[in-house]
C-alpha positions as CSV (number, residue, x, y, z in Angstrom):
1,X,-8.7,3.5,52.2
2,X,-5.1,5.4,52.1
3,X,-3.4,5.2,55.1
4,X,-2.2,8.2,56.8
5,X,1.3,8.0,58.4
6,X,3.6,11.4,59.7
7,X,6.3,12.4,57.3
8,X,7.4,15.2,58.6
9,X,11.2,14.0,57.3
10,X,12.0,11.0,55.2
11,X,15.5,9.9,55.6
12,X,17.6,8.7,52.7
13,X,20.2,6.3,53.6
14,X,22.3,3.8,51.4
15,X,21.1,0.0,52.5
16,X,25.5,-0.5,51.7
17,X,26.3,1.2,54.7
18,X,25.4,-0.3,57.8
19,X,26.7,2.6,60.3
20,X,24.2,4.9,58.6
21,X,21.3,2.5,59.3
22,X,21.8,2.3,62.7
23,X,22.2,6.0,63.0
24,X,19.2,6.4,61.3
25,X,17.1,4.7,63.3
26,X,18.2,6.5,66.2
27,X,17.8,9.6,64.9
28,X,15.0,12.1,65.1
29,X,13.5,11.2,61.5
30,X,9.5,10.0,61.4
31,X,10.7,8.0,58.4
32,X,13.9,5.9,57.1
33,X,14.3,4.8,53.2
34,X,17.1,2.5,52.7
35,X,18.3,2.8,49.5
36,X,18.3,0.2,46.8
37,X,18.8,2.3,43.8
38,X,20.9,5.8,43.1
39,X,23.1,5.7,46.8
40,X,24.6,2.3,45.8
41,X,26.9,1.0,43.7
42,X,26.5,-1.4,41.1
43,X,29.4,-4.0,42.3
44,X,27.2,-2.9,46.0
45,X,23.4,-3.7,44.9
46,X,23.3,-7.7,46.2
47,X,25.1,-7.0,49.8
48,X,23.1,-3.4,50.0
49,X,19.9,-5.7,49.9
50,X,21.1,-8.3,52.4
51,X,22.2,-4.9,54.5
52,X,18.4,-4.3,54.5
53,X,17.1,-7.4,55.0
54,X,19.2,-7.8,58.4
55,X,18.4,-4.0,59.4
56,X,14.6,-4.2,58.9
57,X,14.7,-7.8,61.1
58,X,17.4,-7.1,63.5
59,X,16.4,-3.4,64.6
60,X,13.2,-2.8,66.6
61,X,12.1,0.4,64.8
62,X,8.8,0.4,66.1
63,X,10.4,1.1,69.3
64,X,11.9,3.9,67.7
65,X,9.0,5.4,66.2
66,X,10.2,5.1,62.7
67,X,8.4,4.2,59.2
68,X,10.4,1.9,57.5
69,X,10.6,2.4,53.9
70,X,12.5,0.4,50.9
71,X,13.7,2.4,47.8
72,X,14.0,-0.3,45.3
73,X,15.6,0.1,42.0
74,X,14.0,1.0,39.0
75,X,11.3,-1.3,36.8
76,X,13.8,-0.9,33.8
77,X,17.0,-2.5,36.0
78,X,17.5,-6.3,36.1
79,X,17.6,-5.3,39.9
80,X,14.4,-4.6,40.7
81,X,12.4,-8.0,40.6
82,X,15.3,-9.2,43.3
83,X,14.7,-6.3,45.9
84,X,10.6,-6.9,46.0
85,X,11.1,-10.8,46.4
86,X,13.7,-10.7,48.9
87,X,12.8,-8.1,50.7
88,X,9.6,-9.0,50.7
89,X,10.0,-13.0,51.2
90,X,12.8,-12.0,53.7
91,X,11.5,-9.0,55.9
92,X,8.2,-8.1,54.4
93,X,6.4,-8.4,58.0
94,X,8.9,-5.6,58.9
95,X,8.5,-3.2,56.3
96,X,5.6,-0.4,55.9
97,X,6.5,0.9,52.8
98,X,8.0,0.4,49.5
99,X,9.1,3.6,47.3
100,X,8.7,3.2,43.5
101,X,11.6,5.3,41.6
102,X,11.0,6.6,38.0
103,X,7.2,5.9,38.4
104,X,5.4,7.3,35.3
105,X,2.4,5.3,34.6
106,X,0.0,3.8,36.9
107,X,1.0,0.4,35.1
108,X,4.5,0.6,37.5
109,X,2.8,1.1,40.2
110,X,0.7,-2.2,39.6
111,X,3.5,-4.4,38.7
112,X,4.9,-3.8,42.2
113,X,1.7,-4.3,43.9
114,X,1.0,-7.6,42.3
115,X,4.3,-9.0,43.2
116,X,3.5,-7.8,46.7
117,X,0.4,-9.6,46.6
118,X,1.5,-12.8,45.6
119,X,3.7,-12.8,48.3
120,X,1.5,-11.6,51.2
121,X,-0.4,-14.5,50.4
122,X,2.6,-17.1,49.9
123,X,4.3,-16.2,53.1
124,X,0.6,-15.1,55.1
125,X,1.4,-11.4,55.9
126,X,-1.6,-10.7,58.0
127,X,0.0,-6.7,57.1
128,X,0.0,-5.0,53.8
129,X,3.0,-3.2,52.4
130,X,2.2,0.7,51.0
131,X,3.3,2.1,48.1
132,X,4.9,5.3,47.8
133,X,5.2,6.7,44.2
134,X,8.5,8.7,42.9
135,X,7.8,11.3,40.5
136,X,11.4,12.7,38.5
137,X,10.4,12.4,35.3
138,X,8.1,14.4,32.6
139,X,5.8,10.9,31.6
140,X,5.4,11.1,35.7
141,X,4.8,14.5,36.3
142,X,2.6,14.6,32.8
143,X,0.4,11.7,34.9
144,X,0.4,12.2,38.2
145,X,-3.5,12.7,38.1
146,X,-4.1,9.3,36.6
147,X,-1.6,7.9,39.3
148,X,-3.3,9.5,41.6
149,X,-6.4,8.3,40.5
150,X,-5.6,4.4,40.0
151,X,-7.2,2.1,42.3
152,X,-4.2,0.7,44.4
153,X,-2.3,0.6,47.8
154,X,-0.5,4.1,46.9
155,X,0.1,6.0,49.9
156,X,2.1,9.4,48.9
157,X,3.8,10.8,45.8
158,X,7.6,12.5,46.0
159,X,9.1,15.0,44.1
160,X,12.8,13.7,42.7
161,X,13.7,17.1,42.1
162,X,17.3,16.0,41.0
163,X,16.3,13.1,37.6
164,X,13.8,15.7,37.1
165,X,15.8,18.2,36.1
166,X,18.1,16.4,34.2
167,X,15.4,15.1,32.2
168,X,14.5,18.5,31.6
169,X,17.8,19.6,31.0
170,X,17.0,22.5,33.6
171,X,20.3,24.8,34.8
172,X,20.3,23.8,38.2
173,X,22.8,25.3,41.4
174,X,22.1,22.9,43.8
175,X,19.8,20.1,44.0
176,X,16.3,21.6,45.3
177,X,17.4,24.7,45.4
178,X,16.7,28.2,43.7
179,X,18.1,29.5,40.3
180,X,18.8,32.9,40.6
181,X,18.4,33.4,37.2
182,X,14.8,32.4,37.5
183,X,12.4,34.9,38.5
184,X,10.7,32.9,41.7
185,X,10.6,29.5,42.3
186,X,11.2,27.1,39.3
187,X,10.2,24.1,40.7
188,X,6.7,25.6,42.1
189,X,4.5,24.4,39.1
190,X,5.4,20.6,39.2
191,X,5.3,20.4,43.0
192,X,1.8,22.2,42.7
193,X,0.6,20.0,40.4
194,X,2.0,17.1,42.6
195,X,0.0,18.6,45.5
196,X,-3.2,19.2,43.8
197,X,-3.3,15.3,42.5
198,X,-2.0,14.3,45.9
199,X,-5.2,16.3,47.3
200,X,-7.6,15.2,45.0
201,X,-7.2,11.6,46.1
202,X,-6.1,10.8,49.3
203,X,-2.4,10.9,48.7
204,X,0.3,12.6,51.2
205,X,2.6,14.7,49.1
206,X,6.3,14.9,50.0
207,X,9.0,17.2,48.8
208,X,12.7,15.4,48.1
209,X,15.7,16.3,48.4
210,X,17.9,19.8,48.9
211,X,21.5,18.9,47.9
212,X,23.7,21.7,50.0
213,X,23.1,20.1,53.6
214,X,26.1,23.2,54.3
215,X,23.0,25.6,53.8
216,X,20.9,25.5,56.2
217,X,18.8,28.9,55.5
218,X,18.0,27.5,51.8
219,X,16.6,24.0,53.5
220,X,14.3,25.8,56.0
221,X,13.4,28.3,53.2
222,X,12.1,25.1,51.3
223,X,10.5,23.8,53.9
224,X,8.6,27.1,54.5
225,X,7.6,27.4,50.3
226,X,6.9,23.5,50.7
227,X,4.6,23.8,53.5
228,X,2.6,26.5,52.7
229,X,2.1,24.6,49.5
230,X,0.2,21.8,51.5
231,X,3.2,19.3,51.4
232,X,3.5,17.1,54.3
233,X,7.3,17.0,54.5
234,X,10.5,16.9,53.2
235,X,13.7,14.4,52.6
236,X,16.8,14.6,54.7
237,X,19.8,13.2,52.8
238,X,21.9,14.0,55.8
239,X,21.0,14.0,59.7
240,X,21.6,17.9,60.1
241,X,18.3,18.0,58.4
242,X,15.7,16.0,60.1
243,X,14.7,18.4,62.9
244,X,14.8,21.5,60.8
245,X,11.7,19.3,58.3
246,X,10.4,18.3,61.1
247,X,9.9,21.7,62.9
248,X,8.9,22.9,59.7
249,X,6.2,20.6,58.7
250,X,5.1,21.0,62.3
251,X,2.2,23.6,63.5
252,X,4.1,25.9,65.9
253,X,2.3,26.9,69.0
254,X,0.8,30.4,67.8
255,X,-0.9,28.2,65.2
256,X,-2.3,25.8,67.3
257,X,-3.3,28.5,69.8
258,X,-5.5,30.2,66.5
259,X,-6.9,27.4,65.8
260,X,-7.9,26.5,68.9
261,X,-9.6,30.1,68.8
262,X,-10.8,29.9,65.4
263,X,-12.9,26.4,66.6
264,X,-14.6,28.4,69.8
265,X,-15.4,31.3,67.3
266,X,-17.0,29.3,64.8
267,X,-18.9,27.6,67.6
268,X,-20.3,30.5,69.1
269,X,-21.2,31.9,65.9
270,X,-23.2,28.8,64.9
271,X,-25.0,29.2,68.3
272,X,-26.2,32.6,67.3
273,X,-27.2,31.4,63.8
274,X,-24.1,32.8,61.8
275,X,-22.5,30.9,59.4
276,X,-19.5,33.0,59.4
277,X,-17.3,34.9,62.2
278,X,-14.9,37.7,63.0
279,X,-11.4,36.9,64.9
280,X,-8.7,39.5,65.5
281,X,-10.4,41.8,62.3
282,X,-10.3,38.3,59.9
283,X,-13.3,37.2,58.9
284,X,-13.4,33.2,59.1
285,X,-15.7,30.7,58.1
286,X,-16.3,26.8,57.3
287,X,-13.3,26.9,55.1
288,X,-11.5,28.1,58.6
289,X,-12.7,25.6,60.5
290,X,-11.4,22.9,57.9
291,X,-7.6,24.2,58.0
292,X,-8.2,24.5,61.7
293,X,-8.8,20.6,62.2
294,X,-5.6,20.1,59.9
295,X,-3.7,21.8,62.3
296,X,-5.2,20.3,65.2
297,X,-5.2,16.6,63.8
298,X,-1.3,16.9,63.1
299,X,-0.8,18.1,67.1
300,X,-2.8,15.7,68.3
301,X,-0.5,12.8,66.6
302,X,2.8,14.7,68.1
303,X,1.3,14.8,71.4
304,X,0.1,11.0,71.2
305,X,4.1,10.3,70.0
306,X,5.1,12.4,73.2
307,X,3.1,10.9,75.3
């Protein structure tokens, strides 16, 4: 069963500095990564993971309303055995999620889960740890179906737009942003394809990062292509960006309201013995009623959080 969470925003912050963490779990953001891997150092990787030990024990961030969420470094880096066993042996009660970097076979993800395993059951974690799965390079975008697919804790799949354009060699402007040399939207097929595995099997798909935090317009703009995609949400590499993903990836009132509308339609169309209606010269139908309840179901989680 793949559990759902809201991640609306994902914030990246570097487990080396310790101001950012507390800032980050006061902030607005549904989810918090401390970083292990690109945002540190490699003279800072050992005190970036005692940082994150201390932050995930120290900082009540259920209170807060945050997912907590461990970047670790890569399965090729002599680092990454010691983030999962001390994080894991030191705070794993604490954390919800770990996120894979670099993933490109399903055989990464299961090294990772059977370390976790082992220690669940050494230290008696009544709670498992999720997996979240980092796709930025072509073996991971070439298998995100059979990642998808693979029998394991894996909770979402993100889109490193930045190692995957390097690997591809692709001119880019900005990170996540548009080429205006490119007719459209050059990162649309691999986030698609992300999104249709993510789909197919349970997964939440989430968008990474947009590198100009000075441009607000071209976040929101990706937001907007991200969301009517199907994406669930979005990184924030700096704080200005949290509430714009999260009023993004959020249903605005109008859509609620239609929904809402769509549901009583439907309804008294069945009554009548029509399997299909009319509302405001649009025909709807089952298929309406399905995006309706996605709608609803994502309000009905902000409301609960409000409440």
């Amino acid at each position: 069963m793949r559990v759902a969470r809201l991640q609306r925003s994902t914030l990246a912050v570097p487990a080396s500095n310790v101001a950012m963490i507390q800032k980050a779990a006061d902030s607005n953001a549904d989810v918090v990564f401390l970083d292990l891997e690109d945002a540190v150092a490699p003279n800072d990787k050992e005190q970036a993971r005692k940082n994150c030990i201390e932050a995930l024990n120290d900082i009540d961030w259920k209170g807060k309303n945050k997912v907590t969420s461990v970047r670790i470094n890569g399965l090729d880096t002599h680092y990454m055995y010691r983030d999962v066993v001390d994080v894991m042996e030191q705070a794993g009660s604490k954390l919800d999620v770990i996120l894979i970097p670099k993933v490109g076979l399903p055989a990464d993800v299961y090294m990772v889960e059977a370390m976790c395993n082992q220690i669940e059951m050494a230290m008696g974690y009544k709670r498992k740890v999720g997996l979240e799965a980092l796709i930025e390079t072509p073996l991971g975008m070439a298998n995100v179906e059979a990642l998808a697919a693979a029998p394991s804790r894996l909770e979402a799949m993100h889109f490193g737009v930045a190692d995957y354009a390097a690997f591809h060699k692709a001119r880019t402007v900005n990170i996540g942003g548009l080429n205006p040399n490119y007719p459209g939207d050059q990162w649309h097929a691999a986030l698609s394809r992300m999104t249709t595995a993510c789909r197919a099997y349970g997964l939440r798909p989430i968008d990474g990062p947009f590198g100009d935090f000075s441009d607000p317009d071209g976040f929101r703009d990706a937001c907007k292509r991200g969301a009517a995609l199907g994406i669930e949400g979005k990184w924030a590499i700096h704080p200005s960006q949290i509430d714009m993903a999260n009023e993004e990836y959020s249903p605005t009132d109008a859509e609620v309201q239609r929904a809402e509308r769509i549901l009583v339609a439907l309804k008294e169309a069945a009554e009548q013995g029509k399997g299909a209606a009319s509302l405001d010269g649009k025909m709807i139908d089952a298929a309406s009623e399905k995006m309706a309840n996605n709608v609803l179901a994502v309000q009905k989680v902000l409301k609960a959080r409000a409440a």
